[in-house]
N, C-alpha and C positions, 0 to 999 in steps of 0.2 A: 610485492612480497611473494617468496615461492613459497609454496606449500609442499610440504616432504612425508605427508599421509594423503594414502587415496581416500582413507573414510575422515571425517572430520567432524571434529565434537567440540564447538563453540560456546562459552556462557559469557554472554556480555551483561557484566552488570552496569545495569542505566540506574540515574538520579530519578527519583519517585517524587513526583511533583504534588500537592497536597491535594489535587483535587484527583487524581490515580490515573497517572503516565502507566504506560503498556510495560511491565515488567518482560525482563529479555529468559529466555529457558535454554534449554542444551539445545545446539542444532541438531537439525535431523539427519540422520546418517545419509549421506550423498552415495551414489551407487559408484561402485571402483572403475577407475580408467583405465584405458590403455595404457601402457607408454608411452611417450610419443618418442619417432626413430627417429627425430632430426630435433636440434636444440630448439627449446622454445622461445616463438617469435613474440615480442617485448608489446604487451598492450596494457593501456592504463585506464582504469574504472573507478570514477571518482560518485561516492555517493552523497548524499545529502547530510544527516543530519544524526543522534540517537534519541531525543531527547521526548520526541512526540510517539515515534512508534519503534518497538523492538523490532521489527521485521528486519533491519537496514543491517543490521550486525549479527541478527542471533539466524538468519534464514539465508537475505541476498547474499552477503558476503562467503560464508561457505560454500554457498552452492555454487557462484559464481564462481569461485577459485576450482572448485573439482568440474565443473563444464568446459573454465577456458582449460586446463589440464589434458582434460580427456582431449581438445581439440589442437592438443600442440602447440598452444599458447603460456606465454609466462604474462600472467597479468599481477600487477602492482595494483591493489585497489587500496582507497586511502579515505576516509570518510572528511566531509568538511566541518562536520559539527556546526551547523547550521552557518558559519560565519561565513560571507559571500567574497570576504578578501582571503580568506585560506581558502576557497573552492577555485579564485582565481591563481594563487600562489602554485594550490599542487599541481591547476594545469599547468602553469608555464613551466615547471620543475619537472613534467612528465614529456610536454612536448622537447623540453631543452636537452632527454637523455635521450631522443628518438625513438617512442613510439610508433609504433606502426597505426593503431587505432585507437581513438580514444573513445570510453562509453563513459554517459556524466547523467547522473538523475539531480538533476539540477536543484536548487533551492528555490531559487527563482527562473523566469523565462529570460529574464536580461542578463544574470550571470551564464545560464548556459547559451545562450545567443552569442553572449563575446565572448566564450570559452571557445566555442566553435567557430568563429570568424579568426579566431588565431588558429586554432587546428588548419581552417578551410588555409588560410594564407602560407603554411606551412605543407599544406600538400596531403594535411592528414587527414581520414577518414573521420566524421565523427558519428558514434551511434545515438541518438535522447533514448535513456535506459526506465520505463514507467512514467515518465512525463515528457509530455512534448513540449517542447520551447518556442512559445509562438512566436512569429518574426525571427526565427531562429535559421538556419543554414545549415544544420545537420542532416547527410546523406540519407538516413539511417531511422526509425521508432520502432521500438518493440515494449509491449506493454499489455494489459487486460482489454477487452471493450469493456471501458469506462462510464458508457453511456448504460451499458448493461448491467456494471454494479449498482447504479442508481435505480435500477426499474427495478431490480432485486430488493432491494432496501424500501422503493415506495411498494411494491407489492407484497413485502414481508410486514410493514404496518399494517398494510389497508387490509390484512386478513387479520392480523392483533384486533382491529379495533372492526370488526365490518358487523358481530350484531352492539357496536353502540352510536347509534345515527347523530352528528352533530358534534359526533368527538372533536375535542378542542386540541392543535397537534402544533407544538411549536420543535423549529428545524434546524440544526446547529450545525451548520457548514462548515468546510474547510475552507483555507485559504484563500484569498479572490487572487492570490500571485500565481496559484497554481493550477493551472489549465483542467490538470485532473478533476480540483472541485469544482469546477465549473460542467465537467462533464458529469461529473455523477448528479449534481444538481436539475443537470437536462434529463438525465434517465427519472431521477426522481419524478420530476413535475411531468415525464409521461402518463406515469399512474395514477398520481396524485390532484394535479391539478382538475382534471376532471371532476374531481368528489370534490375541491373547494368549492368549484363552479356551482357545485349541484347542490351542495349544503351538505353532503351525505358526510364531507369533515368539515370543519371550521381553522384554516390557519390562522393561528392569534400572532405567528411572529417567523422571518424565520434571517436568521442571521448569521455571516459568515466572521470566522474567526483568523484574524491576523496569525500566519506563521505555525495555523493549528497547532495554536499554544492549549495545552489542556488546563489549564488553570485560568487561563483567560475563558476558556468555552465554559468551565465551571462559575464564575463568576458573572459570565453574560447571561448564560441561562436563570441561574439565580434570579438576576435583576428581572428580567423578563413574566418568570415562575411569580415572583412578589406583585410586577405590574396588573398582574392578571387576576390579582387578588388568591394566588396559592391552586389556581387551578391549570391543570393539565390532564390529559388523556393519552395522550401518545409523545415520544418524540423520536425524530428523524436525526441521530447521530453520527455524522460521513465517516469515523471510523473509532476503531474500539478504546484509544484515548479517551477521547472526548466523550462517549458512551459512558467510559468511567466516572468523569468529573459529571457528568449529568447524572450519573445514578450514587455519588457521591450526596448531593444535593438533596435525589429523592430519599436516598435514606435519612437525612436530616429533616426532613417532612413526614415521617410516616408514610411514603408514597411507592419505596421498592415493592415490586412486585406485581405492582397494581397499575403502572402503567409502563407499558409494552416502549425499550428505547430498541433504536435499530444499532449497528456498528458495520465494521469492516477491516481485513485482514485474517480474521483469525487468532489473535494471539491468543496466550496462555489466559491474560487475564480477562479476554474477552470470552473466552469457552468456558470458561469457570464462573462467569457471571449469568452466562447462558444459562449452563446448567445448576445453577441456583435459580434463577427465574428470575434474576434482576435485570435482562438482557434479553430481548426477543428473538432476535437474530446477530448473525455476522456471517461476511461475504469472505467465501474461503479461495484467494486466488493461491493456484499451485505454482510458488514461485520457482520453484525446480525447474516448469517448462521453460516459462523466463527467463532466467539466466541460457539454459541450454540454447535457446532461441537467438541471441545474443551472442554468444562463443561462437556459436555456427556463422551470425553474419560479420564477426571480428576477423572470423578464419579466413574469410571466402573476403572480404574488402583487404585484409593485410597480404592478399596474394594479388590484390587488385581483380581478382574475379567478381565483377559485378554482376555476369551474366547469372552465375550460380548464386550472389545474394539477392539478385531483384527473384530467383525460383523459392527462395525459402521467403521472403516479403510482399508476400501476395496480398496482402489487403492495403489499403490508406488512408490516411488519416486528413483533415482540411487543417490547415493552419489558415485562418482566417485575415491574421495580422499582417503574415507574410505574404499572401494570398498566395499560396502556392498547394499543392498538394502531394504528402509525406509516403514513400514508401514504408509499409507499417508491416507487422505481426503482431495481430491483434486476437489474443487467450482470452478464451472461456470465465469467468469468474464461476462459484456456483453458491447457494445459498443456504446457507448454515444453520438449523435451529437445535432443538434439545434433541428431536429425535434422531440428527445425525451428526452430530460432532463426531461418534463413533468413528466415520470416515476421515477426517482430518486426523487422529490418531494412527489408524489400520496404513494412512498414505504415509508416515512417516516422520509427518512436522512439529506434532509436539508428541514427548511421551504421555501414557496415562499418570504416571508416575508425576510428571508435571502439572496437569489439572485435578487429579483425583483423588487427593488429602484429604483427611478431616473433615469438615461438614458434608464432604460430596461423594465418601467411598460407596454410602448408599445407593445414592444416586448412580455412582457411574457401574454399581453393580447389577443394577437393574437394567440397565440401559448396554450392558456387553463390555463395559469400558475397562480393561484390564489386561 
């Protein structure tokens, strides 16, 4: 799809799942491009899903469209709404009008594996855009250190709870299909694992959630919350979804507030639960670099210049299954708590106007947010 604004102003509205999916907010305004002086070369960017987190529509996709822009690209991006025979449908519809590159943030590693073994058979570049596809065949990763939003999130607990010795801390993962939870789960058990060993926390559970469906993470926790006879002290939630449906949960307990959950992304509904105090943290990755990181190695492989995308793909990634090893671009995540969501405003990505309504004007007046 071509874009006919340099600045762009996105509101995807997403289905709110009862246990509290990431509501989508205005995108944030993309900085103006060039023009580019020659027509733009045809690349397609197939994302994942809307249903778990607003980022995919209210953030990547904007920003994506004004990066490949700026870089002289016309990219088509199409989201697959989680179903794995339209993620394979839009590729073969993207590879059949001749793409030059294709980026796919896969759903799964098997869908994007054989998305890209047909790119690769077709001669086409392909990029894994935020999730690597293991046993996959894509030239190409650009994404966060993943391994580092997890140590973020275990060391944003283990300071929540560090004067209550024995805290009891159960952990609601994302998906075991996607390589991502698997990574922030290793960052986690950096920090964390230690203090299980030591007693200084107590893991009473910690459980991954098919499809990081938030209503199933809301419901597994519950169960879990009840087995444990209604006690909890912390929990470890892989991103601001599923945070929701867990502090959905605590508030049906009398327990917001009072125990410390972790998230990640940033959204609206996650800064806003921050800054009520229902939400310890979230992991704010600036996905503006992301995309830009992206469009630059879309530009530089649709010229066939590898030379110039292995100099912007300096770090890599292990795919263990393939056993091979991924030329990456691997961002910064940083960590998010009350006293700075200010930054995640001032950077662009949500307005204040977006989290700072009604119960929180106070708050986000004392805290600069406006």
């Amino acid at each position: 799809m071509r874009a006919i604004h340099r600045t762009l102003a996105l509101l995807a509205a997403l289905t709110l799942t009862a246990c509290g999916a990431n509501k989508a907010t205005e995108a944030p305004q993309a900085p103006a491009a060039e023009t580019p002086t020659a027509p733009g070369i045809k690349i397609g960017v197939i994302l994942p899903e809307t249903a778990t987190s607003a980022r995919w529509e209210s953030f990547d996709k904007p920003m994506l469209e004004a990066a490949m822009r700026a870089q002289g690209l016309d990219a088509d991006i199409q989201n697959a709404q989680g179903d794995v025979q339209k993620f394979s449908t839009l590729a073969d519809g993207m590879l059949s009008q001749g793409v030059k590159v294709l980026v796919i943030a896969a759903i799964n590693s098997e869908i994007g594996s054989s998305v890209a073994a047909k790119a690769k058979a077709r001669g086409i570049p392909t990029i894994d855009y935020d999730r690597l596809n293991l046993g996959g065949g894509s030239d190409y990763y650009v994404s966060f250190d993943n391994v580092k939003v997890g140590e973020l999130q275990g060391r944003g607990l283990a300071d929540a709870l560090k004067d209550k010795p024995g805290a009891q801390v159960i952990e609601i993962e994302g998906a075991p299909t996607d390589n991502n939870a698997t990574l922030f789960h290793e960052g986690q058990e950096k920090v964390l694992k230690p203090l299980y060993d030591a007693g200084t926390l107590r893991l009473v559970r910690s459980q991954p959630i098919d499809g990081w469906d938030n209503q199933r993470g809301g419901i597994t926790f519950e169960q879990i919350l009840t087995g444990n006879g209604g006690k909890v002290d912390g929990v470890v939630a892989a991103n601001d979804g599923l945070a929701g449906a867990v502090i959905t949960v605590l508030r049906k307990n009398g327990l917001t507030g009072k125990v410390p959950v972790t998230g990640q992304d940033a959204t609206a509904d996650g800064l806003m639960s921050v800054l009520r105090g229902d939400q310890y943290m979230t992991v704010f990755k600036p996905i503006r670099e992301e995309a830009e990181s992206a469009a630059k190695l879309a530009a530089a492989l649709a010229k066939g210049d590898t030379a110039t995308a292995d100099k912007i793909a300096t770090d890599s990634s292990d795919d263990p299954k393939g056993n091979r090893t991924v030329k990456s671009v691997l961002l910064q995540p940083r960590l998010t708590t009350k006293d700075n969501v200010k930054d995640v405003v001032t950077q662009g990505y949500v307005k204040a106007t977006d989290i700072c309504g009604g119960d929180l004007a106070g708050t986000c007046s004392r805290l600069g947010i406006g």
